[in-house]
N, CA, C and O atoms as a MOPAC input file, in Angstrom:
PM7 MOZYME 1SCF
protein

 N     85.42700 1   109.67100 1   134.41000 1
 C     86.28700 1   109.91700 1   135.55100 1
 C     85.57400 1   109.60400 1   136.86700 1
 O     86.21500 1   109.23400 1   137.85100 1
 N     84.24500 1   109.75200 1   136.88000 1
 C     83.22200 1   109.97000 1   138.18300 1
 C     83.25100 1   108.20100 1   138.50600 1
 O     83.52900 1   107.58200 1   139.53300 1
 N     82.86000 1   107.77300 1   137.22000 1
 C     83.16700 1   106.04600 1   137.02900 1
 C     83.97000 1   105.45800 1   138.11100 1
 O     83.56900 1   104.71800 1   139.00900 1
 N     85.20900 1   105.90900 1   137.89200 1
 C     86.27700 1   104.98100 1   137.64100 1
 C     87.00100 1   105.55400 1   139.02600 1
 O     88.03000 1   105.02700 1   139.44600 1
 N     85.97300 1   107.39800 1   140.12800 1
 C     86.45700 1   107.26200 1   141.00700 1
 C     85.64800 1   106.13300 1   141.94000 1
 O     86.30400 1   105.75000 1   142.90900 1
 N     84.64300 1   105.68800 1   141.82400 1
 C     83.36400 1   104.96500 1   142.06500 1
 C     84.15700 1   103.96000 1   142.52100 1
 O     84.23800 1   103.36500 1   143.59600 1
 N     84.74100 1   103.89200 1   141.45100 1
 C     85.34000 1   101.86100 1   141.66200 1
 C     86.78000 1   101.82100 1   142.60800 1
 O     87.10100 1   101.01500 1   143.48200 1
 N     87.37200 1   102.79200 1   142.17800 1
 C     89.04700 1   102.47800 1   142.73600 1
 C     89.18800 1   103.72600 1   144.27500 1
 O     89.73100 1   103.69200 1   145.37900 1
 N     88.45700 1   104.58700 1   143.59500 1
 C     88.71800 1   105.71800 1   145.15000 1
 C     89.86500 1   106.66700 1   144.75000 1
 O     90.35900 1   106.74800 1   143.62600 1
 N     90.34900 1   107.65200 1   146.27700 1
 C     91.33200 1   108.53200 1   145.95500 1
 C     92.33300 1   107.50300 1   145.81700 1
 O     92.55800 1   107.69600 1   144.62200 1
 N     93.14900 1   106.50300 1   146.14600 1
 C     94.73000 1   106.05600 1   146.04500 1
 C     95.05300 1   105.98900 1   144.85200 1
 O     96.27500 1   106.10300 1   144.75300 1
 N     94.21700 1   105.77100 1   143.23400 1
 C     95.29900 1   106.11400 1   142.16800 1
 C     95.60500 1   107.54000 1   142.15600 1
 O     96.36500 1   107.80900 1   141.22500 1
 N     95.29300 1   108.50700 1   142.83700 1
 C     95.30300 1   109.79700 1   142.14300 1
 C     96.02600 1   110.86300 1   143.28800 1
 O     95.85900 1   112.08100 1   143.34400 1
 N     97.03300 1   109.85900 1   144.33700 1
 C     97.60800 1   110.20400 1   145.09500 1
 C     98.68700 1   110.75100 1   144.68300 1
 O     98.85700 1   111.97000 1   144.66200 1
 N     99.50500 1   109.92100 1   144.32400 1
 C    100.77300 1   110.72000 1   144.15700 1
 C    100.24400 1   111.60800 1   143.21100 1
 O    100.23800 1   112.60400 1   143.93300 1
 N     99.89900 1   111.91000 1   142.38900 1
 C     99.88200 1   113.26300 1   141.59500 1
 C     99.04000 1   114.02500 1   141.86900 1
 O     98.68400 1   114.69400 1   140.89900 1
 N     98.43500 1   114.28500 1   142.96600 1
 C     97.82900 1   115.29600 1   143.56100 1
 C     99.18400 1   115.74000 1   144.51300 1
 O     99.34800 1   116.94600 1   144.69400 1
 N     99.93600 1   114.99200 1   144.98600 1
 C    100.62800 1   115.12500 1   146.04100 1
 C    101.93700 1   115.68400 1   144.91400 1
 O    102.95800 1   116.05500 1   145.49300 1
 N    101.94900 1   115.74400 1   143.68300 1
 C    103.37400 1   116.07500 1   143.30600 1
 C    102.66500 1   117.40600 1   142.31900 1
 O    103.60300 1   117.91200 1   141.70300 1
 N    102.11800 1   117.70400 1   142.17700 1
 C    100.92000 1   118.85500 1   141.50200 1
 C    100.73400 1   120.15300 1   142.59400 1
 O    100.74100 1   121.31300 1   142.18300 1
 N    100.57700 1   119.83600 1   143.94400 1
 C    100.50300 1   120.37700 1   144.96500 1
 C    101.23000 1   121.79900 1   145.20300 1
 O    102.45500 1   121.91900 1   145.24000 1
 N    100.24400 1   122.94100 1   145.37000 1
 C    101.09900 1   124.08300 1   145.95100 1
 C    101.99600 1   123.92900 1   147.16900 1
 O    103.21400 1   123.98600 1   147.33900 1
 N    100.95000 1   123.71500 1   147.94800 1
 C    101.21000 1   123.69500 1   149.27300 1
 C    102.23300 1   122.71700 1   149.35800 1
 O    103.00300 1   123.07800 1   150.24800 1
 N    102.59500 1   121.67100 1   148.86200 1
 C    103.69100 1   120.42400 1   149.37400 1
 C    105.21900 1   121.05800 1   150.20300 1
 O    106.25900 1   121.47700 1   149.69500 1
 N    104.86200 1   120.92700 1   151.49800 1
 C    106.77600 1   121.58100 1   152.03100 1
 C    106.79900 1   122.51400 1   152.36300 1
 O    107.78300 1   123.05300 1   152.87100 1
 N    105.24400 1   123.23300 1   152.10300 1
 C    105.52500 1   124.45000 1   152.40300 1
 C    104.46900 1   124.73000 1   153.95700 1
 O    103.31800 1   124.32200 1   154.11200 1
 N    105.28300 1   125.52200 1   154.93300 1
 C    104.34700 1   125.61700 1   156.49700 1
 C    102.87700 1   126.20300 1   155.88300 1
 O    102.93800 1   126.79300 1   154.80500 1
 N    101.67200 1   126.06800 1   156.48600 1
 C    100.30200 1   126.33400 1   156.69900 1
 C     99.48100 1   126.17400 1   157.68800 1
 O     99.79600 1   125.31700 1   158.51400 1
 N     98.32500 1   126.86800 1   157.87300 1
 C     97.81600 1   127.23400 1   158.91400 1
 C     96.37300 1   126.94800 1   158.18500 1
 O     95.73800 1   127.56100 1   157.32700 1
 N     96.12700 1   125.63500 1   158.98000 1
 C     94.10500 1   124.72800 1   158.39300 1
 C     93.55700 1   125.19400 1   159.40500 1
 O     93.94500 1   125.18900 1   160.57300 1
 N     92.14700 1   125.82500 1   158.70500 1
 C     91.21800 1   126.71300 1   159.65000 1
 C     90.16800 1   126.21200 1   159.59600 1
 O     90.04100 1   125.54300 1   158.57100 1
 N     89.16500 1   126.21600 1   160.35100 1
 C     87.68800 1   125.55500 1   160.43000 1
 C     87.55600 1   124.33300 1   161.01800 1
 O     86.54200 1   123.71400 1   160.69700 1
 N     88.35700 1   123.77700 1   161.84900 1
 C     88.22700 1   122.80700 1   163.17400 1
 C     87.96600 1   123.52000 1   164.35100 1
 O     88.12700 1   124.74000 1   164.39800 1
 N     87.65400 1   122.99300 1   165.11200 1
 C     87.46500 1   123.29800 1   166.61600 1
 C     88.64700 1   123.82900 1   167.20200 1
 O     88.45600 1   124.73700 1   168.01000 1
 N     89.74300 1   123.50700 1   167.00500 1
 C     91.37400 1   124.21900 1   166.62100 1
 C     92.31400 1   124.70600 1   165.43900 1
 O     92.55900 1   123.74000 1   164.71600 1
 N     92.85800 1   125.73900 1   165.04000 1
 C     93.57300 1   125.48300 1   164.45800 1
 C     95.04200 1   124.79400 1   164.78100 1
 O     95.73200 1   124.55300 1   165.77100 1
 N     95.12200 1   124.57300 1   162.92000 1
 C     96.49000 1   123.34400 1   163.26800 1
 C     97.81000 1   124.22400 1   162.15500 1
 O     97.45100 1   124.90500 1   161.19500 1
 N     99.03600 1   124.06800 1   162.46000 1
 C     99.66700 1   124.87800 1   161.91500 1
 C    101.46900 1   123.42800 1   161.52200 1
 O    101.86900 1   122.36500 1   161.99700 1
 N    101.77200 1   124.11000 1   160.75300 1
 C    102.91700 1   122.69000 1   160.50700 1
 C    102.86800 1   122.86200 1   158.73500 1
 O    102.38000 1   123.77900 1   158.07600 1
 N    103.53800 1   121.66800 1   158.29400 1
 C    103.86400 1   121.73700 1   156.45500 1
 C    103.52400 1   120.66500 1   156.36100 1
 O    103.73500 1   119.60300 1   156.94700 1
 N    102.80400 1   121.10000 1   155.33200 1
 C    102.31900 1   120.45900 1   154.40700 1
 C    102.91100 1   118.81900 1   154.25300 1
 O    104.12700 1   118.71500 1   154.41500 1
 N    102.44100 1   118.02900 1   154.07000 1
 C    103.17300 1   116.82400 1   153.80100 1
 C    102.67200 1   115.85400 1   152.62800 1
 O    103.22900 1   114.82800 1   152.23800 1
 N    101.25100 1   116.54300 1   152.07100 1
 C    100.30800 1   116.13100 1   151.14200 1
 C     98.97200 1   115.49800 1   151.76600 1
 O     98.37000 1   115.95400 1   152.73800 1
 N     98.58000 1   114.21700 1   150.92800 1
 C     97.58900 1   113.92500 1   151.05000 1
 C     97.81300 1   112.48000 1   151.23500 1
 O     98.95000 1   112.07600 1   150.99000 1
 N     96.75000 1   111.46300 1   151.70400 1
 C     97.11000 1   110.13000 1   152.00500 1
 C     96.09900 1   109.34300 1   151.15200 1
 O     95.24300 1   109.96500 1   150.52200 1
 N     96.17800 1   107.72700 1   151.09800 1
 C     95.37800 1   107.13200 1   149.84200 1
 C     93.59600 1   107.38800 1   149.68000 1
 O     92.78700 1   107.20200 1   148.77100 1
 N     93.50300 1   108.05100 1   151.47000 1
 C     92.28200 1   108.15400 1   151.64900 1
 C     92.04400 1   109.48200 1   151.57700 1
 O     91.14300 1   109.91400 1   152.29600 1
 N     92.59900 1   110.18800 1   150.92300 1
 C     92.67200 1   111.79100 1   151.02700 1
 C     92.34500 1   112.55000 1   152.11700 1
 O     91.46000 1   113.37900 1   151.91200 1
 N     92.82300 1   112.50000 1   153.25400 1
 C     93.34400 1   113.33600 1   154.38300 1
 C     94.50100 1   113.66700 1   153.95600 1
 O     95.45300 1   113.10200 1   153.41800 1
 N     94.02700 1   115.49000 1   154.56600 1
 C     95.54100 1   116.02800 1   154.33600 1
 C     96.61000 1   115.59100 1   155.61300 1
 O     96.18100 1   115.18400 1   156.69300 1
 N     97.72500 1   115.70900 1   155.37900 1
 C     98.90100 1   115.34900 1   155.89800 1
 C     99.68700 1   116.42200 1   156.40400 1
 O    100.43200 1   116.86300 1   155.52900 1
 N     99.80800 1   117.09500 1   157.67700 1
 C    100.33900 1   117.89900 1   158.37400 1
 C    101.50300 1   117.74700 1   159.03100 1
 O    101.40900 1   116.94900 1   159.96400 1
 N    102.45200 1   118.17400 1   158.89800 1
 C    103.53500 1   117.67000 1   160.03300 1
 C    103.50300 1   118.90000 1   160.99700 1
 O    103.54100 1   120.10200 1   160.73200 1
 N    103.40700 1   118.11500 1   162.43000 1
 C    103.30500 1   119.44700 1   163.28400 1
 C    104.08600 1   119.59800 1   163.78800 1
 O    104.45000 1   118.47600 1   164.14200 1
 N    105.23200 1   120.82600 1   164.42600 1
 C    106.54500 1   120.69700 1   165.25100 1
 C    106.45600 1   119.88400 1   166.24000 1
 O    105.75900 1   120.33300 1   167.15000 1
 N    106.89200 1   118.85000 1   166.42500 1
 C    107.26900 1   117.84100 1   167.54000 1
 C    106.21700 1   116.93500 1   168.14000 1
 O    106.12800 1   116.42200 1   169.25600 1
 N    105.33300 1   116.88300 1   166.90600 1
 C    104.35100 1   116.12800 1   167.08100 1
 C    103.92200 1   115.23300 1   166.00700 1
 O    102.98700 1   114.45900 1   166.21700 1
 N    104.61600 1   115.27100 1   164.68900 1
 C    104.83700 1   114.04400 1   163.93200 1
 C    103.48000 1   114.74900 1   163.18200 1
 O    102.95200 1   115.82900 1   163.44800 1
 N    103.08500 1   113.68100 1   162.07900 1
 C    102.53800 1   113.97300 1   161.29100 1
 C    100.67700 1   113.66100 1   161.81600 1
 O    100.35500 1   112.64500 1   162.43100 1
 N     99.88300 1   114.52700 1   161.49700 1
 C     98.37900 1   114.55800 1   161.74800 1
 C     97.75700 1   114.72600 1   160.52800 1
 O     97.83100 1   115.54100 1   159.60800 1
 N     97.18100 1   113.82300 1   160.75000 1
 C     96.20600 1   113.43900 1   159.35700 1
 C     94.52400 1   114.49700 1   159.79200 1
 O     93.98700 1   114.48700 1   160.89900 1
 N     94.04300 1   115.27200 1   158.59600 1
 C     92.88000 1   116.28400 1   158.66000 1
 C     92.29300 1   115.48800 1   157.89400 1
 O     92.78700 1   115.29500 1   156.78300 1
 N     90.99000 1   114.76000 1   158.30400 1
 C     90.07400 1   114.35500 1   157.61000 1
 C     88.67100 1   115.27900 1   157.60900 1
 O     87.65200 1   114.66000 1   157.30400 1
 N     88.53800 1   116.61600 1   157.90400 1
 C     87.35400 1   116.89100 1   158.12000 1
 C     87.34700 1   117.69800 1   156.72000 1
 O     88.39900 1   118.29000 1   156.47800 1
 N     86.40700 1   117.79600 1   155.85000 1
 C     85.74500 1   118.27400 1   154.89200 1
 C     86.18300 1   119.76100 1   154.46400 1
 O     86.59500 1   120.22900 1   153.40300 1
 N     85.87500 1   120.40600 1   155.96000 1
 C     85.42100 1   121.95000 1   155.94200 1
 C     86.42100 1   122.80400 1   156.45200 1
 O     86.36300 1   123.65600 1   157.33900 1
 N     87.35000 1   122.42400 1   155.73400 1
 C     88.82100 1   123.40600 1   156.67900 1
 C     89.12500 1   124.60400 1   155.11500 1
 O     88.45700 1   124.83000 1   154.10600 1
 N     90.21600 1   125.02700 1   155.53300 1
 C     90.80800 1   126.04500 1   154.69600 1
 C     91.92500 1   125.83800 1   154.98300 1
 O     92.08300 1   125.75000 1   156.20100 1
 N     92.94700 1   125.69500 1   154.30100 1
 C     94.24500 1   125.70500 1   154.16800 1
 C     95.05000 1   127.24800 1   153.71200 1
 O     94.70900 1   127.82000 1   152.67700 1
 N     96.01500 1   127.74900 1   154.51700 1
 C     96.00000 1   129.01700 1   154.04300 1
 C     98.00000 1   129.25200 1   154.17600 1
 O     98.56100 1   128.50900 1   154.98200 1
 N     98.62700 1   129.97100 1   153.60400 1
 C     99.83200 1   129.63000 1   153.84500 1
 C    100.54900 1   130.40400 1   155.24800 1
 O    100.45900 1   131.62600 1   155.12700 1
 N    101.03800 1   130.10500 1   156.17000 1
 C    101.38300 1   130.73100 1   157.22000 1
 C    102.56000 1   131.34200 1   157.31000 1
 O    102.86700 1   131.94100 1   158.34100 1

């Protein structure tokens, strides 16, 4: 598996992380940035940043490592 993430990366293993997902649709509140960010869930992208939709601010991609996702 470690292989074969080596070669191809997160995008085969997108959609089914993204359809496996607790959180998918559902509002949350990511902690451990310099801000928190609050909005639903929208999943994950080919590069695995999570995917936030924020009220009236469209969707924000979290690439930092060290957050917590928690349900709001």
């Amino acid at each position: 598996m470690l292989a074969d993430f080596a070669v191809s990366g997160f995008a085969p293993r997108t959609q089914r992380w993204n359809r496996l997902s607790e959180y998918a649709g559902k509002r949350v509140r990511v902690l451990g940035m310099a801000d928190s960010l609050e909005g639903v869930m929208a999943g994950v992208d080919e590069m695995g940043a999570l995917l936030i939709e924020v009220d009236g601010q469209g969707v924000t991609r979290v690439v930092d490592s060290n957050v917590s996702v928690r349900l709001s």
